[in-house]
N, C-alpha and C positions, 0 to 999 in steps of 0.2 A: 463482418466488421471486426477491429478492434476495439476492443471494449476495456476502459479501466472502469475497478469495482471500488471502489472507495469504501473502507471499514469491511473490507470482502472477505475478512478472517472471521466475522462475528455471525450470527446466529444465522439470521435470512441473509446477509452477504454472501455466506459460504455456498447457500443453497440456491441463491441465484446465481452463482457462480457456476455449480455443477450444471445447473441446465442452458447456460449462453452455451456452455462445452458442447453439452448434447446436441444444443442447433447447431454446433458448426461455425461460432465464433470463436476469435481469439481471445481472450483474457489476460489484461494486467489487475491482480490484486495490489492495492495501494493501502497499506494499514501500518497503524502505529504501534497494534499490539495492548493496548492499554485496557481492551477490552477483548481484540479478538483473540484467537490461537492459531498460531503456526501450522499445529495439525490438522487446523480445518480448513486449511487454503487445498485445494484438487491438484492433483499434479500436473494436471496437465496447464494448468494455468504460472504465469510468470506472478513469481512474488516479489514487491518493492517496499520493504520496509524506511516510514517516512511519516511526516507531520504536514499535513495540509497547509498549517502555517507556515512553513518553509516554503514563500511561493516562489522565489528563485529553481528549487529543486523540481512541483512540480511542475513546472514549465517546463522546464528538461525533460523530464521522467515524459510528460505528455509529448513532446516533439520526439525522443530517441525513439520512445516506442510505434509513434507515427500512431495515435490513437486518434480514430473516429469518434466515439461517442463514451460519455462518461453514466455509469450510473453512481450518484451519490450519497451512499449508506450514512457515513459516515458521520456521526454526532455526539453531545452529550446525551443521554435522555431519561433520566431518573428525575421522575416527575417530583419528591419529594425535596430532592438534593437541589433541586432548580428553585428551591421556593429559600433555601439555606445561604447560596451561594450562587447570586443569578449571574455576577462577574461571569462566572468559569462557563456560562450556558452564552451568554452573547461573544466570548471571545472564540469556545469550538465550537460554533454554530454560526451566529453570524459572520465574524472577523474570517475564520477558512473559508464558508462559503463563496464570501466576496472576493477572496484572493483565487479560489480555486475558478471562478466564475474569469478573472483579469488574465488568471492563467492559458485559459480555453479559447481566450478573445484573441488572446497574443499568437498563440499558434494556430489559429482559425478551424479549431474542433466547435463545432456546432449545435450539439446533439446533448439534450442532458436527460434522465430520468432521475427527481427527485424524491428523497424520502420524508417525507411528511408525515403529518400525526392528525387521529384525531381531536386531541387536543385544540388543536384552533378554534374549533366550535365551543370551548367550555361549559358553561353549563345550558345545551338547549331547552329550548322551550317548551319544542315538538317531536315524537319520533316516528319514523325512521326518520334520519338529518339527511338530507340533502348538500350537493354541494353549496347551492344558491343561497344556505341559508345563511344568517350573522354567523359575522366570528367573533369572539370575544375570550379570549384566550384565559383562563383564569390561573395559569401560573408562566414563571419566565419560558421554563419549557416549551409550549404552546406558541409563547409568546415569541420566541424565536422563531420556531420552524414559517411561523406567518407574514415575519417578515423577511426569510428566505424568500417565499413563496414572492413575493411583492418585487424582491428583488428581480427574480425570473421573469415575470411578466415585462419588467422595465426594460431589461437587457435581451427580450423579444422585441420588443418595440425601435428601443435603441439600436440594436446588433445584429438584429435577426433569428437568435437563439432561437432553434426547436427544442422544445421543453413538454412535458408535461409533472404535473405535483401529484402523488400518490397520497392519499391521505388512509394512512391502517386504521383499525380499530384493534382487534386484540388478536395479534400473532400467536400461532400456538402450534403444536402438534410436533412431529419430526419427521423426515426420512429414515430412510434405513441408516444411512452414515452420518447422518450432521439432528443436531439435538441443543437443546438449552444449556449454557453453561454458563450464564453469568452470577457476577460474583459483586456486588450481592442480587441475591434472584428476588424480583419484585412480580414475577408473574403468578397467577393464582394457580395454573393447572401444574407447573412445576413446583411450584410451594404444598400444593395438595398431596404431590407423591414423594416430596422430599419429608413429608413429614410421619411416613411410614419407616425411615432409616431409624437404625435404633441409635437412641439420645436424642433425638429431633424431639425439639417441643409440638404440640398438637398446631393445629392451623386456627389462626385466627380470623371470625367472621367478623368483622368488621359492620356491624347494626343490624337488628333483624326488624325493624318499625319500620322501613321504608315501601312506600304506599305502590307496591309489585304483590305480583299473584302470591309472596310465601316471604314477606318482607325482607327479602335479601337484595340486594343490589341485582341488577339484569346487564349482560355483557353481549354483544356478537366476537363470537372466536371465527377466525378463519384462518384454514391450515396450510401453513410456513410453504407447501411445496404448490399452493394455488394461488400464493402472494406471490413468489416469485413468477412462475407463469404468468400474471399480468402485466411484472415489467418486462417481461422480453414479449410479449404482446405491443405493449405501445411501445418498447425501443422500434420494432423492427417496423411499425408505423409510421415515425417519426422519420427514422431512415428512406423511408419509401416513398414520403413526402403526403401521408394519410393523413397526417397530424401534423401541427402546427405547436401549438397551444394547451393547455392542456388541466382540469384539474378533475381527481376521479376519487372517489371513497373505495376501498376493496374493504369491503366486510361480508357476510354470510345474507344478511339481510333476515337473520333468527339474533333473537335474545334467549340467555340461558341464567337462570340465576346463580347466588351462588349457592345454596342449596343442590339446586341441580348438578352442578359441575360435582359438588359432592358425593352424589347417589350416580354420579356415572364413573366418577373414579373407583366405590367399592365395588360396582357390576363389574368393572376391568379388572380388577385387581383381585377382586374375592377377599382383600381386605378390610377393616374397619380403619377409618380413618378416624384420628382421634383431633378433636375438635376443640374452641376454647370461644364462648363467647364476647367480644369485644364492641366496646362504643363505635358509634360511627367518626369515618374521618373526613375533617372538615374538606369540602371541595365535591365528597365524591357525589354526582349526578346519580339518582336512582339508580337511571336506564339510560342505556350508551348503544344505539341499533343505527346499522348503516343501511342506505337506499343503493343500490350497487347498480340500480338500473341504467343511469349513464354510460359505464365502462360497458354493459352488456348491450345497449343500445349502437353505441361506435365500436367495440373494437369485439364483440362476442362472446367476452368474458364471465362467464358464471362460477361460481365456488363448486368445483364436484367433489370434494371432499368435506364435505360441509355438515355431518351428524357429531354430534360431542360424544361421540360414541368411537367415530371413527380418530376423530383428533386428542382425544383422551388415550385409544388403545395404540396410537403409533408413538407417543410420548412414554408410557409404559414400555413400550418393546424396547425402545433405546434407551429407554434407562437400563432394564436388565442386562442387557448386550453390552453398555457402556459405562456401567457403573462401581466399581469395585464394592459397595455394599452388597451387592446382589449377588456376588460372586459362587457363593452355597445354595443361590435357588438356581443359577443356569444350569450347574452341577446338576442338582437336583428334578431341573425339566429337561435335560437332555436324555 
């Protein structure tokens, strides 16, 4: 297949990117840059730098290239910055969507894998969440990616669109080549180890009252190179004609506190991580655990990199290797 990657410069785009390569797909990377990097686009893949909202172009960009199927990365997603400024979360979230979706209809590309959140669910009720369960989005963030999701199902019904909606819970870990770099970083396992650079302030826990085994909030992490393995699992479903329709959680189907995430970054590290304790912040659900049984039900999908141990020491690795702070421990482990 051709495959455009939409936002396929940034974190999981890059790295679902390397492995459509490894299956033996072609790749168009589609990024505007605002978030992704240049150098994390594969070479072997075609780079088109561009704005989703410019749907004249990609209507082009998707017919010159003669692309089959879209996966699409590409969004705002700063859950706190969505609740600031929800304008800029319905215009590059919904408004691209919808054009990116007009675009794919006009040149009869079919095929979409979407990036979705667990966000949709906001605060549940019960864990692990299921697909089935409510949604009630508690910020615009959420709130978008769910009426993507709506959109999709319509323009299946309407158009025929093979779709499926991927919904994360907490992306983490690296590859050997591709690693965290966003700016500003809101993730805890890269904030844990960024706060070991010297002048980095300690890491803030964020409420230790909350009614979990050790009052820290409880996450499922699942590792960046087993998320992408899912979407080229249901792209090539979808292509095959296995799938239709589609909505699936990729989580680990473990919670991890954040305490824990802390006592497994010193085991990795052999450092102490210096710590600061902070109020809770409004919104956050104790515990956030995904039911992955679905995906692994239809398409066989399971997390095999799934210990905090193992996705905590590959985010380490690539920080050293790619960090210029580190630059005097490589020296020094080599």
């Amino acid at each position: 297949m051709q495959v455009m990657v939409t936002g396929g410069a940034g974190y999981l785009g890059s790295v679902i990117t390397d492995q459509l390569l490894e299956a033996g797909h072609a790749v168009v990377v589609f990024d505007n840059l605002s978030k992704g990097h240049r150098d994390a686009v594969a070479k072997g893949a075609r780079f088109v730098e561009g704005d989703l909202l410019e749907s004249e172009f990609v209507r082009d960009i998707l017919e010159r290239e003669e692309v089959d199927a879209v996966v699409h990365m590409a969004a705002s997603s700063l859950v706190s910055e969505s609740m600031t400024v929800p304008e800029r979360y319905y215009h590059n979230n919904v408004i691209a969507t919808l054009g990116l979706l007009e675009a794919m209809r006009a040149v009869g590309v079919q095929i979409m894998v979407f990036s979705s959140t667990a966000a949709v669910y906001g605060e549940p009720v019960k864990q692990p969440i299921v697909e089935s369960d409510a949604t009630a989005p508690s910020n615009p963030y959420g709130e978008t990616k769910l009426v993507c999701e709506r959109a999709l199902h319509w323009h299946h019904r309407a158009h025929g669109l093979l779709y499926a909606s991927l919904r994360y819970f907490n992306a983490a870990g690296a590859t050997q080549a591709r690693g965290e770099r966003h700016e500003p970083e809101t993730h805890l396992i890269p904030l844990v180890l960024r706060a070991l650079d010297p002048g980095n302030p300690p890491i803030t826990v964020f409420g230790i009252d909350y009614p979990t085994r050790d009052g820290t909030c409880v996450r499922d992490y699942v590792h960046v190179s087993d998320l992408a393995r899912a979407h080229i699992a249901v792209l090539e479903a979808l292509e095959k004609g296995g799938l239709f329709e589609g909505i699936f959680n990729l989580g680990s189907g473990t919670g991890y506190t954040v305490w824990e995430v802390l006592k497994a970054a010193r085991r990795v590290t052999g450092r102490n991580i210096p710590t600061h304790i902070g109020l809770r912040r409004p919104g956050d659900p104790p515990v956030l655990v995904a039911s992955a049984e679905r995906i692994r039900d239809v398409l066989g999908w399971v997390a095999q990199r799934g210990t905090l141990e193992e996705i905590m020491e590959s985010a380490w690795k690539w920080k050293i290797a790619h960090d210029m702070n580190w630059s005097a421990y490589r020296r020094s482990s080599a």
